[in-house]
Backbone as a chain_set.jsonl record, in Angstrom:
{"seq": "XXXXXXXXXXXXXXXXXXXXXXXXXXXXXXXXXXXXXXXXXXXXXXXXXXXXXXXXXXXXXXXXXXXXXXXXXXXXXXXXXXXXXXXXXXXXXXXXXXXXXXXXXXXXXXXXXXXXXXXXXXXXXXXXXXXXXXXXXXXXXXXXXXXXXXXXXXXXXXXXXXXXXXXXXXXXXXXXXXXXXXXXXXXXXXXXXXXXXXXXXXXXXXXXXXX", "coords": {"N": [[0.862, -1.19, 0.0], [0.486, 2.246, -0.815], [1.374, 5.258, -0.482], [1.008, 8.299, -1.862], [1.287, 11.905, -3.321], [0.816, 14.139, -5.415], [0.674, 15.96, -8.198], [-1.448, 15.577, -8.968], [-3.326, 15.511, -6.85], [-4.043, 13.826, -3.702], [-3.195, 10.515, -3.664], [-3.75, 6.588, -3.419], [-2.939, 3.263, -3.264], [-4.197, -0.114, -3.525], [-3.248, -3.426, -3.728], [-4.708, -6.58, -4.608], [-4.799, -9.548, -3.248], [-3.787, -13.099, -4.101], [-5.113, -14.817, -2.844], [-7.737, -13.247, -2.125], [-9.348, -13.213, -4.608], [-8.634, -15.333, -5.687], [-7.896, -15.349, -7.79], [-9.503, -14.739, -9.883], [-10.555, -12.575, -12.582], [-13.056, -11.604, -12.477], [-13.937, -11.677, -9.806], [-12.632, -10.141, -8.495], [-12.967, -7.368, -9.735], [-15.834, -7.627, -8.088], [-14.942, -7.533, -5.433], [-14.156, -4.579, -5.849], [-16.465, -3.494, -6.501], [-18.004, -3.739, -4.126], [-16.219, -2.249, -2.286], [-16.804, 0.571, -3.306], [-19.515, 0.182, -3.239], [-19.416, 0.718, -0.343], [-18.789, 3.226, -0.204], [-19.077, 7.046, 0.373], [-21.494, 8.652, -1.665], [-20.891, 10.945, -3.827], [-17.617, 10.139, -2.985], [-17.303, 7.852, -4.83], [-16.708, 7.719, -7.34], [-14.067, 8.177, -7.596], [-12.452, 6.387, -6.61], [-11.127, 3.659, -8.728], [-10.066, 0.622, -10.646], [-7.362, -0.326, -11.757], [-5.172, -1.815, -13.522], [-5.195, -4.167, -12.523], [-5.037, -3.342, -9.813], [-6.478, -1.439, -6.843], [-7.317, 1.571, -7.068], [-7.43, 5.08, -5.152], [-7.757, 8.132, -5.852], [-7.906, 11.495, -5.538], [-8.418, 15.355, -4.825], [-5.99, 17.699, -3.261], [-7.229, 19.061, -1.632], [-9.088, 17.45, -0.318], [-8.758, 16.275, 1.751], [-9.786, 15.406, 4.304], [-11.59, 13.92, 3.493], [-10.479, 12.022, 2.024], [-9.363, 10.413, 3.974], [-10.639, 9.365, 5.749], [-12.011, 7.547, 3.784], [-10.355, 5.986, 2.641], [-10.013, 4.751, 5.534], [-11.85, 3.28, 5.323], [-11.801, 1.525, 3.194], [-9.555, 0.405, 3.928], [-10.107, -1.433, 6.345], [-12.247, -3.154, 4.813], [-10.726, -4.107, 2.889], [-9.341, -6.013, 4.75], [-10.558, -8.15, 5.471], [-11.119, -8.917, 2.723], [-10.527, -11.688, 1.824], [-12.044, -13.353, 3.488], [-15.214, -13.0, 2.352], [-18.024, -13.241, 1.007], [-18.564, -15.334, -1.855], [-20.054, -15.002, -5.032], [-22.67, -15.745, -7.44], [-21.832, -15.344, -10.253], [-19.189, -14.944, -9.647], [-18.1, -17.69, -8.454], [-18.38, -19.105, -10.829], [-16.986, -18.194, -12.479], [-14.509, -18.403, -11.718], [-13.854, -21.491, -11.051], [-15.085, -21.83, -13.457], [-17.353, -22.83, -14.707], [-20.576, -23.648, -16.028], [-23.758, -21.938, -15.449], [-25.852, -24.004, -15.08], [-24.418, -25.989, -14.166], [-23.616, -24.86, -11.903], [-26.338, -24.589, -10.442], [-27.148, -27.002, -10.565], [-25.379, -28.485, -9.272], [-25.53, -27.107, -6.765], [-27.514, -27.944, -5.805], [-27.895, -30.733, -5.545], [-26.38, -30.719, -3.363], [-23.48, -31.037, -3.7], [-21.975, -28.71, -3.899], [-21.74, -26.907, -1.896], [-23.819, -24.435, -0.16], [-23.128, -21.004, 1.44], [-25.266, -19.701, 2.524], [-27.843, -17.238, 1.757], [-28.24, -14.389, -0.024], [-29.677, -11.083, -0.813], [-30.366, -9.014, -2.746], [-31.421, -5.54, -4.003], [-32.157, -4.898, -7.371], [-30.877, -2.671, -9.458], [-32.33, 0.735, -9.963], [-34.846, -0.718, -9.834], [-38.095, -2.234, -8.535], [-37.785, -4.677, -7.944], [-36.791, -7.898, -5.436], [-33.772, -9.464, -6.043], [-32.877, -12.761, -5.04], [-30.303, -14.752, -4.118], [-27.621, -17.318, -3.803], [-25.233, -17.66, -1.677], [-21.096, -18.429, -1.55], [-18.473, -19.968, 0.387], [-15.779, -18.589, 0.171], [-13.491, -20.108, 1.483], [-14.258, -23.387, 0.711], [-14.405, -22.924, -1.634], [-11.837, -22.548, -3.105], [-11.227, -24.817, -2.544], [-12.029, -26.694, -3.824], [-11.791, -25.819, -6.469], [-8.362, -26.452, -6.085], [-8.448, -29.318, -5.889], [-9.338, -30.026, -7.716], [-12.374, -30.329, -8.188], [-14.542, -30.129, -10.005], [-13.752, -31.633, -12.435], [-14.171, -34.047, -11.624], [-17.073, -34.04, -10.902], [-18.255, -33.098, -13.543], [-17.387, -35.842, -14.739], [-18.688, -37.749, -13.436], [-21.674, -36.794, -13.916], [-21.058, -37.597, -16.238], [-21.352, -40.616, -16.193], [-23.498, -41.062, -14.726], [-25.875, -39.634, -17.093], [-25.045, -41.452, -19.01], [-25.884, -43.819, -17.887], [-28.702, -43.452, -17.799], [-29.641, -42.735, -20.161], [-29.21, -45.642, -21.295], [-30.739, -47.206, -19.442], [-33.364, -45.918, -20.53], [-33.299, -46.455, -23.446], [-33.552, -49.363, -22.917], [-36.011, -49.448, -21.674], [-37.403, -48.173, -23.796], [-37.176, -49.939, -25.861], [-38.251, -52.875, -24.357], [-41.418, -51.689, -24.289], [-41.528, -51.602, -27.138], [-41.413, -54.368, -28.047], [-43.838, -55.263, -26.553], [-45.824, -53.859, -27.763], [-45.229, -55.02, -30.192], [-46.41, -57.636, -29.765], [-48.677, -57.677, -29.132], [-50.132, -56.902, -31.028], [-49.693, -59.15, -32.576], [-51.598, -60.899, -31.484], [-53.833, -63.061, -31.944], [-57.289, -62.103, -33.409], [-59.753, -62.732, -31.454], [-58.649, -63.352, -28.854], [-57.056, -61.044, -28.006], [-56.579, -57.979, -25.774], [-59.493, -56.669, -24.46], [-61.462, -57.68, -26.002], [-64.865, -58.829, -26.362], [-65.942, -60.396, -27.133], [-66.394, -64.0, -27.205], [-65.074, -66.671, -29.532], [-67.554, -68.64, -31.292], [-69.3, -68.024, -29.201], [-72.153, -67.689, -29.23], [-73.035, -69.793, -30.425], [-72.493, -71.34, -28.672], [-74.07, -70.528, -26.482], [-76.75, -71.231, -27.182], [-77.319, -74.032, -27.962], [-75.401, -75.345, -25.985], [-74.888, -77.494, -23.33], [-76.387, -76.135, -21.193], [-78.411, -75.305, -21.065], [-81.887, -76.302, -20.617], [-83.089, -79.275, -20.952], [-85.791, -79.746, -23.534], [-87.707, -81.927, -23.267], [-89.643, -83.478, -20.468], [-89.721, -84.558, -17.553]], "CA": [[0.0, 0.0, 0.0], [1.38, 3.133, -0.85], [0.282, 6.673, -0.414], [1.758, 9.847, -2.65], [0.616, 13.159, -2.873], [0.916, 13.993, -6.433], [0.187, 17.14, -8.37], [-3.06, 15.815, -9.284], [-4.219, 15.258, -5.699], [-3.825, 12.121, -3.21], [-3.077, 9.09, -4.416], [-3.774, 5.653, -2.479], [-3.088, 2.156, -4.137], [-4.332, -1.502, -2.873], [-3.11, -4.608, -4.62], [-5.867, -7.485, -4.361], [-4.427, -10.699, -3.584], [-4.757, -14.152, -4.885], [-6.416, -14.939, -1.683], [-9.067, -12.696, -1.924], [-9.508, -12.975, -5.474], [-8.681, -16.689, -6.006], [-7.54, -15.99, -9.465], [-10.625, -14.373, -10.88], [-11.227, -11.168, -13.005], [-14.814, -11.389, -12.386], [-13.804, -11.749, -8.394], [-11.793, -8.679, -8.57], [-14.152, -6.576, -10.122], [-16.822, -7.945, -7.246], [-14.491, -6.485, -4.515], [-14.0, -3.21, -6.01], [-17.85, -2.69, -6.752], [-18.412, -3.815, -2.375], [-15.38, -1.205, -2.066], [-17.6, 1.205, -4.094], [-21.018, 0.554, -2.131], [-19.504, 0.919, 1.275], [-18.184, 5.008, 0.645], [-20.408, 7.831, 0.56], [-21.62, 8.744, -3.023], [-19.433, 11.899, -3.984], [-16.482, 9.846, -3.541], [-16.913, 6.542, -5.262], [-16.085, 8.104, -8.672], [-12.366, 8.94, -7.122], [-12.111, 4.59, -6.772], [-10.843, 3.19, -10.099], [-9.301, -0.431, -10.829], [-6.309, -0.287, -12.518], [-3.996, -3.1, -13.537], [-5.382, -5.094, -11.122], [-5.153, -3.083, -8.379], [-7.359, -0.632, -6.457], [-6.368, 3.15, -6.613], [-8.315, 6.473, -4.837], [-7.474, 9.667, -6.208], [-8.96, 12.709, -4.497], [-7.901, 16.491, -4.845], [-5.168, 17.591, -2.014], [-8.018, 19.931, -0.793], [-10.218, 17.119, -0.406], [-7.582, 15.311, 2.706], [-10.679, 14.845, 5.364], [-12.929, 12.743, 2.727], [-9.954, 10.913, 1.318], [-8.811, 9.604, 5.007], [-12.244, 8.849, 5.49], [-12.706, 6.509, 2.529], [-8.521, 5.42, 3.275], [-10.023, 3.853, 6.923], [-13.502, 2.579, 4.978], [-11.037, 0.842, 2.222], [-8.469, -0.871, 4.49], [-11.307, -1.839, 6.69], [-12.684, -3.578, 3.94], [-9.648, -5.715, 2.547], [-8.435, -6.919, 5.85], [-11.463, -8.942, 5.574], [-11.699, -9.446, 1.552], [-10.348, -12.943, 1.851], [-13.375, -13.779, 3.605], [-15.958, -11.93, 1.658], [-19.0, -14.643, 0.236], [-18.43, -15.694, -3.434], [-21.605, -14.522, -5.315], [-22.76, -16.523, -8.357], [-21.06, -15.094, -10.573], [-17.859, -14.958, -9.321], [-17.433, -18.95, -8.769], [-18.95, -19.75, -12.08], [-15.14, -17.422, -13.066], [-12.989, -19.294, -10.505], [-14.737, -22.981, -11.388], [-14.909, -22.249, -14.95], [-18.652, -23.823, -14.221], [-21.715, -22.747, -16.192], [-24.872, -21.615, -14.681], [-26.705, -25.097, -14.934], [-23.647, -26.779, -13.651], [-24.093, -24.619, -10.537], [-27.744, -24.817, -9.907], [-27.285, -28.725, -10.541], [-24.264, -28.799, -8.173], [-26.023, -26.603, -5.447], [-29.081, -28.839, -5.352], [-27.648, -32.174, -5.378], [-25.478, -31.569, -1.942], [-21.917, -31.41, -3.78], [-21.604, -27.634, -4.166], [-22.2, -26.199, -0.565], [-24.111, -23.06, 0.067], [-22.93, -20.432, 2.992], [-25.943, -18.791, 3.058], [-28.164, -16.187, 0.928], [-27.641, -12.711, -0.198], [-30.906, -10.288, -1.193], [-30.036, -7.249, -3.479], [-32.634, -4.918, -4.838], [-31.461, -4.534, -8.398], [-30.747, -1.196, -9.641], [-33.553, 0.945, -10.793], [-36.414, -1.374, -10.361], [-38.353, -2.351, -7.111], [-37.929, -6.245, -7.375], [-35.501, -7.893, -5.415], [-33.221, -10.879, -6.424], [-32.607, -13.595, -3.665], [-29.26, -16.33, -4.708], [-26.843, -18.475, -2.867], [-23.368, -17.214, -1.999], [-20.544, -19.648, -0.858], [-17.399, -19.865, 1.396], [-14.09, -18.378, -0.283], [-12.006, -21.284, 1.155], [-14.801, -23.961, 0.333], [-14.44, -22.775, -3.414], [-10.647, -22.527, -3.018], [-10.507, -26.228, -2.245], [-13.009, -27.385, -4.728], [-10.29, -25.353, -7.311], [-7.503, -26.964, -5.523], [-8.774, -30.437, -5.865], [-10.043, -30.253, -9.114], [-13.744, -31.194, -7.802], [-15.439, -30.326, -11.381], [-13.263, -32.655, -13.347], [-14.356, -35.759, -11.013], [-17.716, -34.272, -10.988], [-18.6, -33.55, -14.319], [-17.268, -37.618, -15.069], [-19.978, -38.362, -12.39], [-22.603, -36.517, -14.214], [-21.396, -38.075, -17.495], [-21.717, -41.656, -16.337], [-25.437, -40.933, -14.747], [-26.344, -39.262, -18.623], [-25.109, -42.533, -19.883], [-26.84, -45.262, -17.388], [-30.063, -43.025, -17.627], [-29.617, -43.435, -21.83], [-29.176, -47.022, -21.565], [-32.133, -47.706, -19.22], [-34.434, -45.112, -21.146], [-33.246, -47.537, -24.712], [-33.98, -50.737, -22.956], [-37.749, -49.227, -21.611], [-38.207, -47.849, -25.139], [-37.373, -51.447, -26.365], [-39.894, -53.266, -24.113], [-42.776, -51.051, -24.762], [-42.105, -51.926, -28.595], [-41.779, -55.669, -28.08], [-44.785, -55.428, -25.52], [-46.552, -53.544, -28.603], [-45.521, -55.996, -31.302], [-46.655, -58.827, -29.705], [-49.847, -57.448, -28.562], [-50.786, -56.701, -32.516], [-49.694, -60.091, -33.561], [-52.12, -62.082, -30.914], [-55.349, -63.11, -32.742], [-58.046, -60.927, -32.664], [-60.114, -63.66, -30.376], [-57.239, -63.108, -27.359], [-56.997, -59.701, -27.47], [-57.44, -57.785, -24.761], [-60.613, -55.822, -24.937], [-62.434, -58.336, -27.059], [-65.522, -58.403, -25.799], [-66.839, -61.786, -27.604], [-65.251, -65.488, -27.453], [-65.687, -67.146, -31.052], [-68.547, -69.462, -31.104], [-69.708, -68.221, -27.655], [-73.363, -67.167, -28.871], [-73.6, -70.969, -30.821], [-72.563, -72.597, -27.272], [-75.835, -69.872, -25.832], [-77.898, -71.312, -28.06], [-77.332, -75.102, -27.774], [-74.922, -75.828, -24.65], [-75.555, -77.878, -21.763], [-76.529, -74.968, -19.723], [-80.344, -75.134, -21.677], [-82.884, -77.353, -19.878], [-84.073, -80.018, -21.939], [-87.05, -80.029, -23.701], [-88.524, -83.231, -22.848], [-89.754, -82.94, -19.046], [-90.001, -86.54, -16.955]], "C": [[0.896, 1.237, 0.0], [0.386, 4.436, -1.083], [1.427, 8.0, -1.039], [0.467, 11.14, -2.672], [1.531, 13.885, -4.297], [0.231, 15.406, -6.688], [-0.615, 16.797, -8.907], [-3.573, 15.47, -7.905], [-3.274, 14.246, -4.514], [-4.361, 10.895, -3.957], [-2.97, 7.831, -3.384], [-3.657, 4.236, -3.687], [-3.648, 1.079, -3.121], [-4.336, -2.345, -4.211], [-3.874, -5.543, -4.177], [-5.123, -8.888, -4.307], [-4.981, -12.026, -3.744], [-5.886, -14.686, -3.786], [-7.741, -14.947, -1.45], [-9.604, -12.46, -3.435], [-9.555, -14.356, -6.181], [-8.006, -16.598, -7.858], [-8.298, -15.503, -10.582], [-10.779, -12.717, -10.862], [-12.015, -10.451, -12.163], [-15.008, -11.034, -10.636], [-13.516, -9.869, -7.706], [-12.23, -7.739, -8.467], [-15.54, -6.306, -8.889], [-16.333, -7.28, -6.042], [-14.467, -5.306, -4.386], [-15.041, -2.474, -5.714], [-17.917, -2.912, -4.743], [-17.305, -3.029, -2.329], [-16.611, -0.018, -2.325], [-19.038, 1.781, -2.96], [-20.803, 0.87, -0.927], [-18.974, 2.825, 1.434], [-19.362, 5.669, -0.191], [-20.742, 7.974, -1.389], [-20.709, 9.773, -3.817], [-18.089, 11.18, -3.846], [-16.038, 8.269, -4.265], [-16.939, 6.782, -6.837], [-14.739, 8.232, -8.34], [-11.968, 6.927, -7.159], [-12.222, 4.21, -7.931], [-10.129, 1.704, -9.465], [-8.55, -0.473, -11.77], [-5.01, -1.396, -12.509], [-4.315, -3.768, -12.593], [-5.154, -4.508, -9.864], [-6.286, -1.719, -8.35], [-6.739, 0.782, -6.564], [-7.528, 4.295, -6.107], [-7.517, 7.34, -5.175], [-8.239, 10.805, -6.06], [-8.303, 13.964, -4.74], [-7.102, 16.527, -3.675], [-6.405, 18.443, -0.989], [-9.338, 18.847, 0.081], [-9.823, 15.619, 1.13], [-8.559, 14.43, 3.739], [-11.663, 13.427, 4.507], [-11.411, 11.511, 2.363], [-9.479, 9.647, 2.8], [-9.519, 8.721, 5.606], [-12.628, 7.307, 4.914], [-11.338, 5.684, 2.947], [-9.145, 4.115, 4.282], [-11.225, 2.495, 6.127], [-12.761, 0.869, 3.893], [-10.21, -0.372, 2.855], [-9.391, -1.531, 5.469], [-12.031, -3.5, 5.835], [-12.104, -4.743, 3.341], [-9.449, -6.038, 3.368], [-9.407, -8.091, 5.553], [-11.688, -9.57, 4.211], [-11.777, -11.332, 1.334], [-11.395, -14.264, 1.963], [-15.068, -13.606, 3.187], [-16.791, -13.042, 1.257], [-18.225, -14.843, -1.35], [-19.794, -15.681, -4.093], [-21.092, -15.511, -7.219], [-21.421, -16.363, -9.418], [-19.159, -15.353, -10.742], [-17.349, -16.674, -9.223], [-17.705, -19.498, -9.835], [-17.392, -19.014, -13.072], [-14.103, -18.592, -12.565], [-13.168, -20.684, -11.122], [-14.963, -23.325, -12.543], [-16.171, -23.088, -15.013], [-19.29, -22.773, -15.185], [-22.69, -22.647, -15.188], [-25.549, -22.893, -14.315], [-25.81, -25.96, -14.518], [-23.59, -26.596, -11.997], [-25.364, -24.892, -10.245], [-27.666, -26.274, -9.686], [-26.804, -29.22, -8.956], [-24.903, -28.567, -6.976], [-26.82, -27.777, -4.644], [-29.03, -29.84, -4.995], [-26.625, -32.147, -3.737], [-24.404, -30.752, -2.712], [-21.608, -30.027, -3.892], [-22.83, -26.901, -2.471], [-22.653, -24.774, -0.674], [-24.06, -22.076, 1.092], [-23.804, -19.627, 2.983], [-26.766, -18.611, 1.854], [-28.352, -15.225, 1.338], [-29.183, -12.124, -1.082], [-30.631, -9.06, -1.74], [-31.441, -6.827, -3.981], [-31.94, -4.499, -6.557], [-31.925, -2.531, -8.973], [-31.774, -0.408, -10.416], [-34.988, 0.577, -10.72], [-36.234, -1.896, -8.507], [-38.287, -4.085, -6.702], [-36.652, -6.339, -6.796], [-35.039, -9.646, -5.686], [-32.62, -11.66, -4.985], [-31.353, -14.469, -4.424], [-28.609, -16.451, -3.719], [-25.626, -17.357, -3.352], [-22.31, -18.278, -0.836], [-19.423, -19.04, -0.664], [-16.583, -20.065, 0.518], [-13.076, -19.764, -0.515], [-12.413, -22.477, 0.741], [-14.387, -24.122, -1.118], [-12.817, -22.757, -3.712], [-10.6, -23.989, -3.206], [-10.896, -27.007, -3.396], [-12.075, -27.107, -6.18], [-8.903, -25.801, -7.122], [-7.42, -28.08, -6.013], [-9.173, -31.151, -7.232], [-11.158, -31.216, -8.75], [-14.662, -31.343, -9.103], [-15.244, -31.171, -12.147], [-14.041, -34.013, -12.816], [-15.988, -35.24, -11.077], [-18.612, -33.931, -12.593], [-18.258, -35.349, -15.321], [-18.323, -38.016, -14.354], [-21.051, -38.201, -13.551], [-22.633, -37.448, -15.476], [-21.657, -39.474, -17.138], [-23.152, -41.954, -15.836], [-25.889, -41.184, -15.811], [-26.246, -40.914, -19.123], [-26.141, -43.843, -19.205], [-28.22, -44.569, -17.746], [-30.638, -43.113, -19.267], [-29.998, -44.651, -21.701], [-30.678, -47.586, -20.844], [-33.483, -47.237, -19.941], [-34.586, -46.156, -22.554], [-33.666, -48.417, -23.848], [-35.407, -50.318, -22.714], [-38.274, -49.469, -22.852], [-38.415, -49.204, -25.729], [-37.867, -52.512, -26.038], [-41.096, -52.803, -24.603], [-42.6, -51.484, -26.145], [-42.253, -52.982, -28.993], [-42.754, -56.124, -27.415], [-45.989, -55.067, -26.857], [-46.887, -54.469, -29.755], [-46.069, -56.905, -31.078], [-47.991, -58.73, -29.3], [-50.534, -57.786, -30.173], [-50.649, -58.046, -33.06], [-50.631, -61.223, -32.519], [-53.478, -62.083, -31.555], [-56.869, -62.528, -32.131], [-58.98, -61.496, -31.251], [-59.484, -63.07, -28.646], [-56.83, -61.821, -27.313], [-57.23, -58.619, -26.479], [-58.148, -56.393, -25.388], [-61.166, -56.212, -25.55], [-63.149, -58.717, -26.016], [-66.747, -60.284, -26.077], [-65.604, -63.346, -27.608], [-65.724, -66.366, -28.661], [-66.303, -68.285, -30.887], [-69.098, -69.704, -29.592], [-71.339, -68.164, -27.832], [-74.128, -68.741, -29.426], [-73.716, -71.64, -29.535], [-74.093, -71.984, -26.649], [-76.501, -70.854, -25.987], [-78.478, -72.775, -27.366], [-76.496, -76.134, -26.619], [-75.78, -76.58, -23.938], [-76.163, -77.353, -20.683], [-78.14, -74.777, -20.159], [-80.483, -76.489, -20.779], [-83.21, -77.921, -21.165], [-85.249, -79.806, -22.45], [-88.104, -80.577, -23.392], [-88.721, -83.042, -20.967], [-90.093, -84.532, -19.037], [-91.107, -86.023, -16.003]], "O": [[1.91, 1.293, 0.696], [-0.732, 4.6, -1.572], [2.469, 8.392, -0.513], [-0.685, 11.227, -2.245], [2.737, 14.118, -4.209], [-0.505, 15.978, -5.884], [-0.962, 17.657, -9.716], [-4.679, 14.955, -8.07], [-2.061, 14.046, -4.562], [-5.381, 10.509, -4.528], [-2.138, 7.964, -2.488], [-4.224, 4.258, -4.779], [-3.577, 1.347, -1.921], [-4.968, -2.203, -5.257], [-3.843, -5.48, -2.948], [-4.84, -9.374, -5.402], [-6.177, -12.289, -3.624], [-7.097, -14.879, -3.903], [-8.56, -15.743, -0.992], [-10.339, -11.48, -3.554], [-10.341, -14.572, -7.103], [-7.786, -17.446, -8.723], [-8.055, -15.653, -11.78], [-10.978, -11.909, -9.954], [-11.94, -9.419, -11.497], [-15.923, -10.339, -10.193], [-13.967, -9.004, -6.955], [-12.146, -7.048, -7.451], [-16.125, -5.232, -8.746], [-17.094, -6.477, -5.503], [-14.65, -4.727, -3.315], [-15.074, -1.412, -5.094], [-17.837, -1.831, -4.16], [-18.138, -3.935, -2.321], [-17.34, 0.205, -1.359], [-19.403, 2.789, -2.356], [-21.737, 1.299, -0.251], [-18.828, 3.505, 2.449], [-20.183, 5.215, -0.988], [-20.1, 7.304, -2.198], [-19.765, 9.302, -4.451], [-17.262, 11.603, -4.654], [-14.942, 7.708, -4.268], [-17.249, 5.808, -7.522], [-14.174, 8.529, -9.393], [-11.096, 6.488, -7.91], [-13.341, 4.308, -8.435], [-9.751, 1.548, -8.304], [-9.09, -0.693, -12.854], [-4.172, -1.638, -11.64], [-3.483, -3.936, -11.702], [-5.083, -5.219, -8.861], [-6.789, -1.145, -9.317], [-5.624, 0.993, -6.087], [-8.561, 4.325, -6.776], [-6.386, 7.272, -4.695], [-9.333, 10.879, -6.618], [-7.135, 13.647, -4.969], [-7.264, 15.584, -2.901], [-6.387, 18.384, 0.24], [-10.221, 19.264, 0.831], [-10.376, 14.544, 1.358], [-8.38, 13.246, 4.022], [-12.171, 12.386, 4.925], [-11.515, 10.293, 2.508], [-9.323, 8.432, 2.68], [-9.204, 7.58, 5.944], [-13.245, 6.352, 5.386], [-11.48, 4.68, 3.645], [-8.951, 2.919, 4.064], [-11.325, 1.288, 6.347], [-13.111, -0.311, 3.916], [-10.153, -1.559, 2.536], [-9.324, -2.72, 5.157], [-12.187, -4.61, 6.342], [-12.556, -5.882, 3.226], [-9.036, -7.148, 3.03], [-8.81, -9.152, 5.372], [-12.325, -10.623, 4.196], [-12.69, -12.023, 0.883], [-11.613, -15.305, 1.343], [-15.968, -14.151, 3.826], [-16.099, -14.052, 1.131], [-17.196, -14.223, -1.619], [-20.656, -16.419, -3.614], [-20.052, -15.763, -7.827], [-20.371, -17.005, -9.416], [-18.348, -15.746, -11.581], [-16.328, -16.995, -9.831], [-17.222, -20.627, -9.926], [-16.98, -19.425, -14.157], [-13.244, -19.329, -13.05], [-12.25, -20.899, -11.913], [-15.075, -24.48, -12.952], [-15.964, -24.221, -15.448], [-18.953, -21.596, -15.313], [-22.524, -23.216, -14.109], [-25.882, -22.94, -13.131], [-26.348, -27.062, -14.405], [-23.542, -27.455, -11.117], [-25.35, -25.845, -9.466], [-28.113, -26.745, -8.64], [-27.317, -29.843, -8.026], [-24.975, -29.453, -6.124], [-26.793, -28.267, -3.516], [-29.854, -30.247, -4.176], [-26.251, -33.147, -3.124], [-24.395, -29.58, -2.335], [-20.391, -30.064, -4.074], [-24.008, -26.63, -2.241], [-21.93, -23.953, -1.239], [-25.031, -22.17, 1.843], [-23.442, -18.539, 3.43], [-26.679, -19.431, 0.94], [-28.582, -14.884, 2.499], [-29.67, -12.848, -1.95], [-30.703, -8.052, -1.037], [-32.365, -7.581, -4.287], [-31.109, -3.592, -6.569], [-32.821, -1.696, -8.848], [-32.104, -0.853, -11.515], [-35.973, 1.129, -11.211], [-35.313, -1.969, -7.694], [-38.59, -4.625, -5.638], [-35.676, -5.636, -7.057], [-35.715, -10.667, -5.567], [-32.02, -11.089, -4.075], [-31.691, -14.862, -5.541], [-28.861, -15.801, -2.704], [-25.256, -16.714, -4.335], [-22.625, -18.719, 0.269], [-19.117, -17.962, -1.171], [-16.384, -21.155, -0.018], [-12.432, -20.276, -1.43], [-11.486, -23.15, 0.292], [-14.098, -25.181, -1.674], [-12.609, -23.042, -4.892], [-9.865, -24.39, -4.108], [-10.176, -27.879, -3.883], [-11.709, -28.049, -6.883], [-8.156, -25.529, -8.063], [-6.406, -28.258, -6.688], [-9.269, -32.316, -7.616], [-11.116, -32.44, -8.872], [-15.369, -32.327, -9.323], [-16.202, -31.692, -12.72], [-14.438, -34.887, -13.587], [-16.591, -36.261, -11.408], [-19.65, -34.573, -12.753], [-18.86, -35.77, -16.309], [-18.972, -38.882, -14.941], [-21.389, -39.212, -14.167], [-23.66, -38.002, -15.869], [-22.471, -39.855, -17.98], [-23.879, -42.823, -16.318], [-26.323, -42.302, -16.086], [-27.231, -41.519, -19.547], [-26.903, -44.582, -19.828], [-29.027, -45.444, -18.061], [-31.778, -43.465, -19.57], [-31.173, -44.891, -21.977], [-31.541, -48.211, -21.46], [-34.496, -47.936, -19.977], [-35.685, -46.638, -22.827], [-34.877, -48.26, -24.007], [-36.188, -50.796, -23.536], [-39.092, -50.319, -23.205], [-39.524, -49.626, -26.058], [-38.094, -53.337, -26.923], [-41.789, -53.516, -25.328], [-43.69, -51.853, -26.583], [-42.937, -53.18, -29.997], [-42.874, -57.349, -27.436], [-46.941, -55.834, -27.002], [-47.984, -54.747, -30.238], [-46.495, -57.443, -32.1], [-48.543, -59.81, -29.089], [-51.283, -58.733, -30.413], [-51.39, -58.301, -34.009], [-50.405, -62.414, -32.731], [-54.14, -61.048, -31.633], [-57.368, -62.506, -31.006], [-58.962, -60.877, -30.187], [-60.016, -62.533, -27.674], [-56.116, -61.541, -26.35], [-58.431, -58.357, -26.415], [-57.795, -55.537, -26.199], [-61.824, -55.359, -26.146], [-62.64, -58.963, -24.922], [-67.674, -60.879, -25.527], [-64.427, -63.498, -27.936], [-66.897, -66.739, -28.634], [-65.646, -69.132, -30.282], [-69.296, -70.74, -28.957], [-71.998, -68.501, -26.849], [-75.287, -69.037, -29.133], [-74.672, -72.344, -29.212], [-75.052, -72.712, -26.392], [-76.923, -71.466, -25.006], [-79.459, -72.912, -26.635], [-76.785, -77.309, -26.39], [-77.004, -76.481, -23.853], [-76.42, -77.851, -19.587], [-78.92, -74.096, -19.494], [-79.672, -77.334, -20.399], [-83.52, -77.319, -22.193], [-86.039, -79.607, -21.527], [-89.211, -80.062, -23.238], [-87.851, -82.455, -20.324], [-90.481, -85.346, -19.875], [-91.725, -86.812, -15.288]]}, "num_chains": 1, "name": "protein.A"}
């Protein structure tokens, strides 16, 4: 961290480390903007990201606001490390799509530390999602957990193929053999062939002749 005093103003830097950033752009970016929301409005135009790091630049006249935002800033990183991981951001780190997370979440194997409630900008709805534990997602990147679990998912896809073909291929030998039983034995036939001759003349008539 370094502090100058520059003939355009004060100057403050913070470098973001891998720590608190894990490695990701998208992470990076996510710190800066929670840098951003936590100082007053007037000075979160003076907070830029540059080369990967954080910089405030403030007029020299402007010493009380910049020391201000200075305490609000370091404040802020001591803690980035631990900061949630918002969708976004592990779908960067994880190299995961969206339906790989939702899958992951749901099934157990992708832990959730919580949820986070923003009002989105402009409009009165608000969005509810899952945000997860830094070192959780660290390890899962560590470990290479996606590799072993997209192989999982692919050998499910395939047993759930193979049983879906063998169903399909009962039901059509259940079908063929239905069509080839004579119409007699069918089910839903409603008559048995030469049932109305047996009516007629069967054993089940009383004789004629009376004793």
């Amino acid at each position: 961290m370094a502090l100058e005093e520059q003939s355009a103003g004060l100057v403050e830097t913070w470098t973001l480390s891998y720590a608190a950033t894990l490695g990701s752009s998208v992470r990076k970016q996510g710190i800066f903007l929670e840098l951003r929301a936590h100082l007053p409005p007037a000075v979160r135009k003076s907070l830029k990201i540059e080369a990967g790091a954080v910089v405030l630049r403030m007029p020299t006249d402007a010493d009380r606001q910049f020391a201000a935002a200075t305490e609000v800033i370091n404040k802020i990183l001591a803690s980035s490390e631990t900061l949630p991981v918002i969708p976004r951001e592990i779908e960067d780190i994880l190299q995961i799509s969206s339906t790989e997370r939702h899958r992951w979440l749901k099934d157990g194997r992708l832990p959730s530390a919580g949820t986070r409630t923003v009002k989105l900008r402009g409009r009165a709805r608000q969005v509810t999602f899952h945000v997860f534990d830094p070192r959780v997602v660290e390890e899962l990147l560590d470990h290479d957990r996606v590799s072993e679990w997209r192989e999982e998912d692919a050998q499910t896809a395939a047993e759930n193929r193979r049983r879906a073909a063998w169903k399909a291929r009962l039901n059509r030998v259940s079908r063929d053999a239905a069509a080839k039983e004579p119409p007699e034995v069918q089910l839903g036939s409603s008559k048995l062939t030469g049932w109305e001759e047996f009516e007629r003349n069967g054993p089940l008539r009383k004789s004629s002749r009376e004793h």
